[in-house]
Steps between C-alpha positions, in 0.01 A plus 500: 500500500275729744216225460738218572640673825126572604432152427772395693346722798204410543544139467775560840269715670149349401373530832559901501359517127234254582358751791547800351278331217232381708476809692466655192285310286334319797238214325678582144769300656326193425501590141848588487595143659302336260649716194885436599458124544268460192756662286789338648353162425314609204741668252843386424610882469474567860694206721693791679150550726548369856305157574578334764630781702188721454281210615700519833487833532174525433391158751712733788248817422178248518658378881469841609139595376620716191346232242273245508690179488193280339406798233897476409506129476197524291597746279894410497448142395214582220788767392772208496275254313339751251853643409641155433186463264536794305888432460421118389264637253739780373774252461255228327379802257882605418621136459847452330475890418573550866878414390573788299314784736812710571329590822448185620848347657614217335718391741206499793274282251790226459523522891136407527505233234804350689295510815196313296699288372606348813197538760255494208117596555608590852697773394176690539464433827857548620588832273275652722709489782844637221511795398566582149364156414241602664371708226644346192359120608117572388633680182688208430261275575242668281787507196516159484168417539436326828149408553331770662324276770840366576601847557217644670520198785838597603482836436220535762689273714765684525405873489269412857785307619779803396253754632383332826894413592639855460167708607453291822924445550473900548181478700617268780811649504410867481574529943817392441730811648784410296268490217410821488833658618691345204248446211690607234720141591214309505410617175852452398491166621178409309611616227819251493327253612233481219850556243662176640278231264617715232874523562523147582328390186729739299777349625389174433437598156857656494666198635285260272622714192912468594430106546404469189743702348787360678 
C-alpha cells in the first residue's frame, strides 16, 4: 500500500520529484529516464510506470535548460524501441506458456489480443500511445509469432513518434503559466486522455458481448 500511495505521488507531482531528482543526480538523470521508460515498455510486470506523463514532464525541464532536449530524444526513443524489443522477444520465448504465468494478467493479455484483433499489425504502432496495451502489445505480438521485421517497422515508428509527441508537447509548452501552476491537472489530464482508447474499446467489447447474448 505505501508503494502504491508513493506511486500515486509522484506521478501527481512529477515535476517536484522530477527536480529534486535532477538536482540530485544531475547527468544520472538521463539514465534514470531511460531506465523507467525501458522497463515500462519492456516488461509486462511493470505497466504502473508513468509514460506519457514523464515524457511531459521531462520535455518542460529540457525548455528551461535542466536537460538536454536532443540527448533525451535520443536516448528516450532508443529506450522506447529497445524495450518493445526485449518484451517481443520475451513474449515470443514464453509462447502459449505466457497463459498460465500467474503473474502475468490474464485479463490485460485478452485486452491486447482484442485490440490486435481489430487494428491488426498497427496495434504496435497505436499501443504506444495506450497505456496498459502499451506494454502487453509487443508481448503479445511476440506470443503469437508476428514476424519480427513486421514488428520492428512499427515498433520504431512508433516509439520516435510516442517519444517526439510527448517530449516536445512538454517542451513547447513548458512557458505556459498555467502549466506550471497546475501540473498535477495536466498530468491528470494526460493520463485520461491516453485511458480513453481503452475504455471505449472495452465498452465496445462489453456492448458486442450483450448483443450477442441477447
Amino acid at each position: 500500500m505505501d508503494f502504491v500511495k508513493f506511486l500515486i505521488d509522484f506521478v501527481l507531482h512529477l515535476d517536484k520529484h522530477l527536480s529534486a531528482i535532477i538536482i540530485q543526480y544531475g547527468a544520472w538523470t538521463y539514465g534514470l529516464l531511460f531506465g523507467v521508460i525501458f522497463m515500462e515498455t519492456g516488461f509486462v510486470v511493470t505497466p504502473f510506470l508513468p509514460g506519457d506523463s514523464l515524457l511531459f514532464a521531462a520535455g518542460t525541464f529540457a525548455a528551461i535548460g535542466s536537460l538536454n532536449i536532443w540527448l533525451l530524444f535520443v536516448l528516450l526513443a532508443f529506450a522506447a524501441v529497445a524495450g518493445d524489443t526485449v518484451n517481443y522477444w520475451i513474449g515470443h520465448y514464453l509462447g502459449d506458456r505466457a497463459y498460465n504465468i500467474k503473474w502475468i494478467k490474464r485479463e490485460y493479455l485478452d485486452r491486447t489480443h482484442a485490440f490486435f484483433e481489430k487494428h491488426g499489425g498497427k496495434t504496435i504502432f497505436l499501443a504506444r500511445f495506450v497505456p496498459i496495451v502499451r506494454t502487453f502489445a509487443p508481448f503479445v505480438a511476440g506470443v503469437g509469432r508476428m514476424s519480427y521485421g513486421y514488428f520492428f517497422s512499427y515498433n520504431v515508428f512508433g516509439g520516435i513518434t510516442w517519444v517526439a509527441l510527448f517530449l516536445f508537447s512538454g517542451y513547447a509548452l513548458a512557458r505556459v503559466q498555467w502549466i506550471q501552476d497546475h501540473f498535477s491537472i495536466v498530468t491528470i489530464v494526460i493520463i485520461l486522455i491516453s485511458l480513453v482508447p481503452m475504455l471505449v474499446e472495452i465498452w465496445k467489447a462489453r456492448r458486442e458481448t450483450v448483443e450477442a447474448e441477447a
